[in-house]
C-alpha positions as CSV (number, residue, x, y, z in Angstrom):
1,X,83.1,90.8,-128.4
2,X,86.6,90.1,-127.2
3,X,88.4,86.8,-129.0
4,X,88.3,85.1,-125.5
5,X,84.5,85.1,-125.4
6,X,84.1,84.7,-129.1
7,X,86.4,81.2,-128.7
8,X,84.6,80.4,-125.8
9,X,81.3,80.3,-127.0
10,X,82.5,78.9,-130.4
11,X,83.8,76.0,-128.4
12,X,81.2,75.4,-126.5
13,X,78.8,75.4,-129.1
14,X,80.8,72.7,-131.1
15,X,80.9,70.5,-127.6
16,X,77.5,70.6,-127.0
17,X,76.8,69.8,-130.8
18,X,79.0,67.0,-130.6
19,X,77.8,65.6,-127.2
20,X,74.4,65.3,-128.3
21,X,74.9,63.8,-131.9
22,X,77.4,61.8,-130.5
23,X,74.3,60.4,-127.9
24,X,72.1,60.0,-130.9
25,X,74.3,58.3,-133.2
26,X,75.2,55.9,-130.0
27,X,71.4,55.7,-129.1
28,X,70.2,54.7,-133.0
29,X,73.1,51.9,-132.8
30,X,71.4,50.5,-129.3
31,X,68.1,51.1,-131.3
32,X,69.4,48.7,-134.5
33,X,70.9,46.1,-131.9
34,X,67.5,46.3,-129.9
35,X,65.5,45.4,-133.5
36,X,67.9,42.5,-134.4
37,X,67.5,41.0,-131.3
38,X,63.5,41.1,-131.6
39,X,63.9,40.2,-135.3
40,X,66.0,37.1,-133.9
41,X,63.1,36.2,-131.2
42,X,60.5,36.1,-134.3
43,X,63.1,34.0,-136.3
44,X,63.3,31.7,-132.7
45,X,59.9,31.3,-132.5
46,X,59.1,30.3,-136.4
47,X,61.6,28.2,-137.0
48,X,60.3,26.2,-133.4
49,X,57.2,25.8,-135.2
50,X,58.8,24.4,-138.6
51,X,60.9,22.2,-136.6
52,X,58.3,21.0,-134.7
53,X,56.5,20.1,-138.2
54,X,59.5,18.1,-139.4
55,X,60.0,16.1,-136.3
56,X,56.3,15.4,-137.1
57,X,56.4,14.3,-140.6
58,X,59.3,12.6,-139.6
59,X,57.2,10.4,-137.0
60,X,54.8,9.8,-139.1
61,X,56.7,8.1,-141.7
62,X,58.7,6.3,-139.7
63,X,55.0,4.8,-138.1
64,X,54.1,4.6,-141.9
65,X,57.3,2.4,-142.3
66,X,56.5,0.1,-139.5
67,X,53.4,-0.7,-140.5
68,X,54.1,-1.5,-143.7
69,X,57.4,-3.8,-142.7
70,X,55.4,-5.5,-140.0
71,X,52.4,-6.2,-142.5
72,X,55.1,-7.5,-144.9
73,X,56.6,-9.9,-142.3
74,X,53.2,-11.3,-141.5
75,X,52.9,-9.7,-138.2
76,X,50.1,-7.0,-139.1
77,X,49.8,-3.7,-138.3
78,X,48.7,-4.0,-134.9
79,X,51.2,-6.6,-133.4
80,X,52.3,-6.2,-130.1
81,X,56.0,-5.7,-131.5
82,X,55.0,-3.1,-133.7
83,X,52.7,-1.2,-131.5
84,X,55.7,-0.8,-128.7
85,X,58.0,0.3,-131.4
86,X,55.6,2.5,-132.2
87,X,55.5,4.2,-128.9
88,X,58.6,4.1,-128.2
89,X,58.9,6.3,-131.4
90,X,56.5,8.5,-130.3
91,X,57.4,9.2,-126.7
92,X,61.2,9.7,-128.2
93,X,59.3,12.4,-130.6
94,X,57.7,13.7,-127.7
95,X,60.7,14.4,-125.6
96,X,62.3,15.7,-128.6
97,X,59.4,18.2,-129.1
98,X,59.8,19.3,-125.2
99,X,63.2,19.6,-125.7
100,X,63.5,21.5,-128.4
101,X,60.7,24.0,-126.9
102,X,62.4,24.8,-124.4
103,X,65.7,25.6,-125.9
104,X,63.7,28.0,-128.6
105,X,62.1,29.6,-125.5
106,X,65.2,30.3,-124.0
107,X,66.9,31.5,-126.7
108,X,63.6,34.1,-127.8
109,X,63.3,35.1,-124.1
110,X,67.2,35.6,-124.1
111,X,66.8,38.0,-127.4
112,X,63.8,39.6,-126.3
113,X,65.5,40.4,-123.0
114,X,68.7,41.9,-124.6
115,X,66.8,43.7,-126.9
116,X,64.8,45.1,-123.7
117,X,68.5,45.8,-122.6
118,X,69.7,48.2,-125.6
119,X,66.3,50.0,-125.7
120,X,67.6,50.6,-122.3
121,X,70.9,51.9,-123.2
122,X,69.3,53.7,-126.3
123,X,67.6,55.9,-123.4
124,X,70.6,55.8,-121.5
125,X,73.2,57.3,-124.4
126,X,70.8,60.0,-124.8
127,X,70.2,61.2,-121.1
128,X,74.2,60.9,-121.1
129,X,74.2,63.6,-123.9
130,X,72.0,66.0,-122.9
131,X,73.7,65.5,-119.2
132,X,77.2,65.7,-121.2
133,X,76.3,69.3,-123.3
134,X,74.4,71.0,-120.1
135,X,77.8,70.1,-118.5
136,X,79.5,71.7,-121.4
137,X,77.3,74.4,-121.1
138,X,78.0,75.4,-117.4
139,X,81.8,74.5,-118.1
140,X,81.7,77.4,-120.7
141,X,79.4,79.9,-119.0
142,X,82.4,79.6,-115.5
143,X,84.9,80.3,-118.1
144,X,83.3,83.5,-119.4
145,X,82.7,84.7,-115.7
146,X,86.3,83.8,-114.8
147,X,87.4,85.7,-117.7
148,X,85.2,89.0,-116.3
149,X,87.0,91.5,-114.4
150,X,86.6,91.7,-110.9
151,X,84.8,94.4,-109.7
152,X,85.9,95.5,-106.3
């Protein structure tokens, strides 16, 4: 085997190699990125829940509160003053509770949709590989047949 060929192929070789780790290594990147993002959306989700609990607690002291300064005062427990303050605290929870819903739903629906999105590039870098060494491939087989002597 002449050195022309011998390089050739050696090169080759190395290109392909290197196109197709180079894919992979890109690919387990999108792969890592894709988990965060779906290890965010779990985080989203929970801490909605916990959040939701506090607000919760929260209201139900604050009723606890009112009762017990309204009873103090004289007024009882189920006074007209106290039971508007009362819903006014609980409708303000309530739109509190929507509110902060939504915004954890968009934020996990906005992770779970870029993780969807780097899976997609994952499968992406690697068709770009193997696209990227048969390329290499072909590049290296034109160069061995320019190399061969005409015949003619």
């Amino acid at each position: 085997m002449d050195p022309f060929t011998a390089l050739t192929i050696a090169s080759v070789g190395m290109s392909v190699y290197s196109s197709i780790a180079g894919a992979k290594e890109k690919a387990r990147a999108y792969r890592l990125q894709a988990e965060q993002n779906r290890i965010k959306a779990a985080e989203i989700a929970r801490r909605k829940e916990v959040n939701a609990d506090i607000l919760k607690e929260q209201a139900l002291q604050v009723q606890g509160t009112q009762a017990v300064m309204s009873s103090a005062a004289g007024g009882g427990a189920g006074g007209g003053a106290t039971l508007m303050s009362m819903y006014k605290n609980f409708r303000s929870l309530s739109e509190q509770l929507i509110e902060n819903d939504r915004e954890a739903e968009f934020a996990q629906r906005a992770a779970l949709l870029s993780a969807s999105e780097t899976d997609r590039l994952a499968t992406q870098s690697i068709k770009a590989g193997q696209f990227s060494a048969a390329s290499d491939l072909l590049g290296g087989f034109r160069a061995l047949s320019d190399k061969e002597p005409s015949k003619g």
